[in-house]
N, C-alpha and C positions, 0 to 999 in steps of 0.2 A: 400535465405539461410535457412530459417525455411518453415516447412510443418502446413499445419493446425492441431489442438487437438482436435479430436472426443472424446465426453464423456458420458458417461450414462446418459441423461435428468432424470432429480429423479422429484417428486412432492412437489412444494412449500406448506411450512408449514404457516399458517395464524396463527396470533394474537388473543384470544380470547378480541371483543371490550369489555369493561366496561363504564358504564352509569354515572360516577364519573365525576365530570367539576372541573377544576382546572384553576385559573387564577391569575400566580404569576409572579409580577414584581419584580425583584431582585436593589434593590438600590444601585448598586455598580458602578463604573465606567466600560466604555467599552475597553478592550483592544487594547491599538496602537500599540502592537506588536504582531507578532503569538504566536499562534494559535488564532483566532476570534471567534466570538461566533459562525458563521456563516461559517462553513469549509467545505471541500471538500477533495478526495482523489486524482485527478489528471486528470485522462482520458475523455475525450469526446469522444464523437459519430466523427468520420471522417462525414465531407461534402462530397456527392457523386462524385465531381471531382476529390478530393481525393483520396477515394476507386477505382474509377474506372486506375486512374494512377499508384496507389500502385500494381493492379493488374496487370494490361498491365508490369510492373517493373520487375516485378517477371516473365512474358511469357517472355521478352524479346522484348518487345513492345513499350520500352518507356525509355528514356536516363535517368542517373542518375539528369542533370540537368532540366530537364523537369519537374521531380517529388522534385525536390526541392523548385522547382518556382507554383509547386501547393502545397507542405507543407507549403509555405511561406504565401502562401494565407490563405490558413488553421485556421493558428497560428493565423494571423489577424482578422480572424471572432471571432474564440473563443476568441480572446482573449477580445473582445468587445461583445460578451453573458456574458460573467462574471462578466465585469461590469455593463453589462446593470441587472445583474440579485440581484448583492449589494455583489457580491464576492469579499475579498481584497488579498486572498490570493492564486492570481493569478498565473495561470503556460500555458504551452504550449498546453495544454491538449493532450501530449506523441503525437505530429499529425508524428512527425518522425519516430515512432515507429513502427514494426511488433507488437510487444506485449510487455508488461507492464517490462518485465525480461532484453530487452535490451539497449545495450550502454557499460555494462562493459567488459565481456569475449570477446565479439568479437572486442575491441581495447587494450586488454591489452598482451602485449610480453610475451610468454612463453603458450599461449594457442592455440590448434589445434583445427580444425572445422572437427567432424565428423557427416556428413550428413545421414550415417545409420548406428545407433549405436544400437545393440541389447535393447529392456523394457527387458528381462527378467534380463538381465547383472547389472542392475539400481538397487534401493532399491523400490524392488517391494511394499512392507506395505506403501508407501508414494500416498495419495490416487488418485494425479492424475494419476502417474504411473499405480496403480492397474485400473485406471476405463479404461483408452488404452489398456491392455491386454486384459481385459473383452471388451471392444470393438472388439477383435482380430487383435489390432494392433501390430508387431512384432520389428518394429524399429523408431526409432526417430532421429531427429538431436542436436547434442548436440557439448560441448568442452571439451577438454579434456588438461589438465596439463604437456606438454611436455618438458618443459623448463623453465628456471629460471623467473619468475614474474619479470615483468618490467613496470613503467609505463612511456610509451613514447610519450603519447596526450591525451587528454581528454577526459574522458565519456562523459560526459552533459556539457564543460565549451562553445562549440559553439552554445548549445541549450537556453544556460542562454544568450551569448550575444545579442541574437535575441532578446529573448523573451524581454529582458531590453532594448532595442533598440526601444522598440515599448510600453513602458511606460514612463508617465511624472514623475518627480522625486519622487515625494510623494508616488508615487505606489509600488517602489523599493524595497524597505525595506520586503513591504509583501508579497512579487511576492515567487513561492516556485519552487525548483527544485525537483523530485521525482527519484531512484534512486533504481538500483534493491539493493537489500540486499545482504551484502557477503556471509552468507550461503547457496545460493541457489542452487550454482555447488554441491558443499559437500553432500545438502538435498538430491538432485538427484540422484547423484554414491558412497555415501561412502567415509569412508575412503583408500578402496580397488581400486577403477575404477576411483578418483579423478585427482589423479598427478600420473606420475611415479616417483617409490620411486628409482632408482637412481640419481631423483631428488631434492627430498621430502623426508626423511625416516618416518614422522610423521604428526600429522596433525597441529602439533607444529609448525614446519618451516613451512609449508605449509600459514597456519594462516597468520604466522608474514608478510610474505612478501605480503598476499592479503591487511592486515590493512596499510601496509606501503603504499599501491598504494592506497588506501582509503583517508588516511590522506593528500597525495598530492592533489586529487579531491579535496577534503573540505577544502584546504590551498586556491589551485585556484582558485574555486569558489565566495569564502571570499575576494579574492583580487579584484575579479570581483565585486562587489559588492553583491554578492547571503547575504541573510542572514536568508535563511530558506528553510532546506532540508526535505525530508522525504525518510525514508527507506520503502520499499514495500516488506515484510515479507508472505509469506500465511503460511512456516513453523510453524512458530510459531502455529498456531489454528489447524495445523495434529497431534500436540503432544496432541492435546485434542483430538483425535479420535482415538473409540478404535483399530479399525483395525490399525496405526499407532502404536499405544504403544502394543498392542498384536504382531504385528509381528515385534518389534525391539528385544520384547521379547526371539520370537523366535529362531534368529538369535544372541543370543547375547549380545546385545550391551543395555549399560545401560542409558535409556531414560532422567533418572535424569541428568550423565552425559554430554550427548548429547545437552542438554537442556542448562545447564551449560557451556558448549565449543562455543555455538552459542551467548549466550549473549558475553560471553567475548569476541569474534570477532570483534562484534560490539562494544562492550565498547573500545577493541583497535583502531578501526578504528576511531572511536572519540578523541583519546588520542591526545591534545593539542589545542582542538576546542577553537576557540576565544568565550569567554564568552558571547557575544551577537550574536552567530548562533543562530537560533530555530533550533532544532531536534527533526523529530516526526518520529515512527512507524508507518505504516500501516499493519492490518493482517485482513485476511477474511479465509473463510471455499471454495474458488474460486469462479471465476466468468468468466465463461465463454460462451458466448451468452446467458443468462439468467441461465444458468445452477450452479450447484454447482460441489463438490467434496466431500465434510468432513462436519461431524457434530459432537459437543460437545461443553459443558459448559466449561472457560476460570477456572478454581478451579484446576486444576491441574498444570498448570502454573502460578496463579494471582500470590502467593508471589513473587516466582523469577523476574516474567515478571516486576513486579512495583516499588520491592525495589532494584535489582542489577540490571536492563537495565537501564543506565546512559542516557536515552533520555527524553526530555521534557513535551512529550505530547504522546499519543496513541490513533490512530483511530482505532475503535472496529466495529467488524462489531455486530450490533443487532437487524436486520430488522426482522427475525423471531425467533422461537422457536428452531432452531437449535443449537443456539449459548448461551442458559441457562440463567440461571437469570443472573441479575446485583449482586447475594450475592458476587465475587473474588472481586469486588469494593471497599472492605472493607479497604482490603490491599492496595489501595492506599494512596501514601504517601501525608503528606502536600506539597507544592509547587509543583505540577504535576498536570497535563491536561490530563483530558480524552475525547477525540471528543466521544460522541454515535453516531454511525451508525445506525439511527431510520428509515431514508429513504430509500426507496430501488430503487437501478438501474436496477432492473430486470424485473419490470414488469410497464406499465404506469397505472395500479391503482394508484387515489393517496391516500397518508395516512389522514386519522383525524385529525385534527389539535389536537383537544381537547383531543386524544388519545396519539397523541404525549407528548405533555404537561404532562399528568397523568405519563408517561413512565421518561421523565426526573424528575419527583418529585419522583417518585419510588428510582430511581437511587441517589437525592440527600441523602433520609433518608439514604440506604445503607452507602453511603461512610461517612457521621454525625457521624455513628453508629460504623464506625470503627477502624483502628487501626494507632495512636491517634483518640480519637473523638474527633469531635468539631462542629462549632455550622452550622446550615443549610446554611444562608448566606453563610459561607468560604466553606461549599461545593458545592454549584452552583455557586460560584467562579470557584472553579476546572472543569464543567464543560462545555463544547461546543456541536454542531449539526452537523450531516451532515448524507449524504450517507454513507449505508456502505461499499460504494466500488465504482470503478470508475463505467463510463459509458460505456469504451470500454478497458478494459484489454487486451483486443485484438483486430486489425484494424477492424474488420468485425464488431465488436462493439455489443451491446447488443439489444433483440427485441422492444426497442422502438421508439418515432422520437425523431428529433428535435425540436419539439414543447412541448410532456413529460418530453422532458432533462431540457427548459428551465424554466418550471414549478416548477418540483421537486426542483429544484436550490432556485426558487422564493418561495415555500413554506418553506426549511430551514432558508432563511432569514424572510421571515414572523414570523416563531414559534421564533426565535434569539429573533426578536425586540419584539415581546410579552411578552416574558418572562423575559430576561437581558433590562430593560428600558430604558439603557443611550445608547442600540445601536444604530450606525448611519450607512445611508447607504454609 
């Protein structure tokens, strides 16, 4: 159904190191529910039987139950790296998946599959659009809005039953399902190329009816026992990049608003969440085989993003200088989690330990320092570890093995239990 994403390789931005050792155990208790001190965003590397089944799938080589029966496999490796690595907040790592955005359009009633749909027709300023065109790519596959939203099975409730199938009870609770974001169709074609407005007249109705098929997801899920999602947002971090805000500009459309219309999406799609789901964000600047899309500091969105996004926790991507200081941290509120994304999935260099550490102590003064302050303790309370992005946003997955993946995983929990003392594995 989907074609591959050619994108411009741009040059990784490094960390300047600093000679500064820091060694702080935080006396607090460890968290027994999500987010953990020790997090992650979802994705694995596919196992090569996998990859190679995915593929043959897509020639027409290989049955749909064939390729079931090696996701199955899949799921069960990773699902046992994860804990072999001290991960609780365990998931499928997406092995069903083409790429990180599906599960929802393509099973939700009222949406059409078109396989060549003009980039230039899309909102070109949205920067993976712009880096396909600049590739000289002329069309893509996408969905498009034909008919009244319906939800008539589930995005991810057969991915959660597996996955819970193949944990012992205790593990339940922290197991996570990850989940593209409702904005993402909209992010892509507009208001204009989204729905047919003898459908739709606005992005009003449009909205209401994606939250409504939202909220049944997150009802089902919750009945299943899920009780920790994550929305997989990249939107979010293009509204930090100027090419992004320069050409909404141009066209129009008022960024502030826009910005505004997508939280409230998601604040509806949450609307009646059982008090004990975890709900986390995810957003990054892209990840696509080691590569990026977007770059800017989180300061243009921190206020909104922390005090009107009605989600619990947010994975930041901050493995390099792309993504600006920790100064939008300020704005976060009390009782909210922020994961840093200090590890990176993109390359198997590994990080500093003792550099990490100095980065999380950076970050705690920041948010001490803001708005309420209050005292360092309760703000390394607020925080958590991890990658800032998965390992494989897309099946081809990122350049490095399985043996860097299982690494990187093992040095976020390393830096966890160093730092937050009561962690256990």
């Amino acid at each position: 159904m989907y074609t591959l994403c050619p994108v411009i390789i741009r040059t990784r931005v490094a960390h300047k190191a600093s000679a500064t050792h820091f060694t702080i155990l935080i006396e607090m208790s460890n968290p027994v529910n999500p987010p953990f001190r020790a997090e992650h965003t979802g994705s694995y590397l596919r196992p090569a039987e996998l990859l190679r089944k995915r593929i043959e799938f897509h020639q027409g080589r290989c049955s749909a139950g064939e390729l079931k029966d090696a996701e199955d496999n899949a799921i069960k490796h990773i699902v046992q790296m994860q804990k072999n690595a001290g991960i609780k907040s365990i998931t499928d790592g997406e092995m069903r998946r083409f790429a990180f955005f599906d599960g929802v359009f393509e099973n939700l009633e009222g949406h059409s599959f078109l396989p060549k749909a003009p980039l230039k027709e899309m909102m070109t300023m949205v920067p993976y659009i712009s880096q396909m065109l600049e590739y000289g790519m002329v069309e893509f596959p996408t969905f498009y809005c034909s008919g009244k939203i319906k939800r008539t099975k589930g995005f991810y409730t057969e991915d959660w039953k597996y996955l819970k199938s193949l944990l012992p009870p205790k593990d339940i609770a922290g197991a996570k399902i990850t989940m593209c974001s409702p904005d993402w169709l909209h992010s892509r074609h507009g208001s204009h190329k989204t729905y047919d407005k003898t459908v739709y007249q606005n992005d009003d109705e449009y909205f209401a009816d994606i939250a409504k098929a939202y909220q049944e997801e997150i009802r089902d899920l919750y009945e299943l026992g899920c009780r920790n999602i994550q929305f997989d947002s990249p939107t979010f971090c293009f509204f930090c990049a100027e090419e992004m805000t320069n050409g909404l500009q141009k066209v129009g459309i008022d960024q502030d608003n826009l910005l505004d219309k997508y939280i409230g999406l998601i604040n509806a799609c949450l609307r009646g969440k059982p008090t004990d789901m975890n709900v986390g964000i995810h957003m990054c600047h892209g990840n696509y085989k080691g590569t990026w899309y977007s770059e800017g500091g989180y300061d243009r969105i921190a206020a909104k993003l922390f005090q009107n996004l009605n989600v619990q926790c947010y994975y930041l991507e901050y493995d390099t200088e792309r993504s600006g200081s920790f100064e939008p941290l300020k704005y976060l509120p009390l009782g909210k989690t922020v994961i840093l994304g200090l590890v990176s999935t993109k390359t198997a260099r590994m990080e500093d330990i003792t550099q990490v550490k100095k980065r999380i102590d950076e970050a705690a003064t920041i948010i001490s320092q803001g708005f309420p302050k209050r005292s360092r303790a309760t703000a390394y309370h607020q925080i958590c570890i991890g990658p800032q992005c998965g390992f494989a946003a897309q099946f081809e997955g990122n350049p490095i093995s399985e043996e860097d993946q299982q690494k990187k995983l093992s040095l976020v929990v390393k830096v966890a239990t160093e730092v937050w003392k009561d962690v256990s594995q």
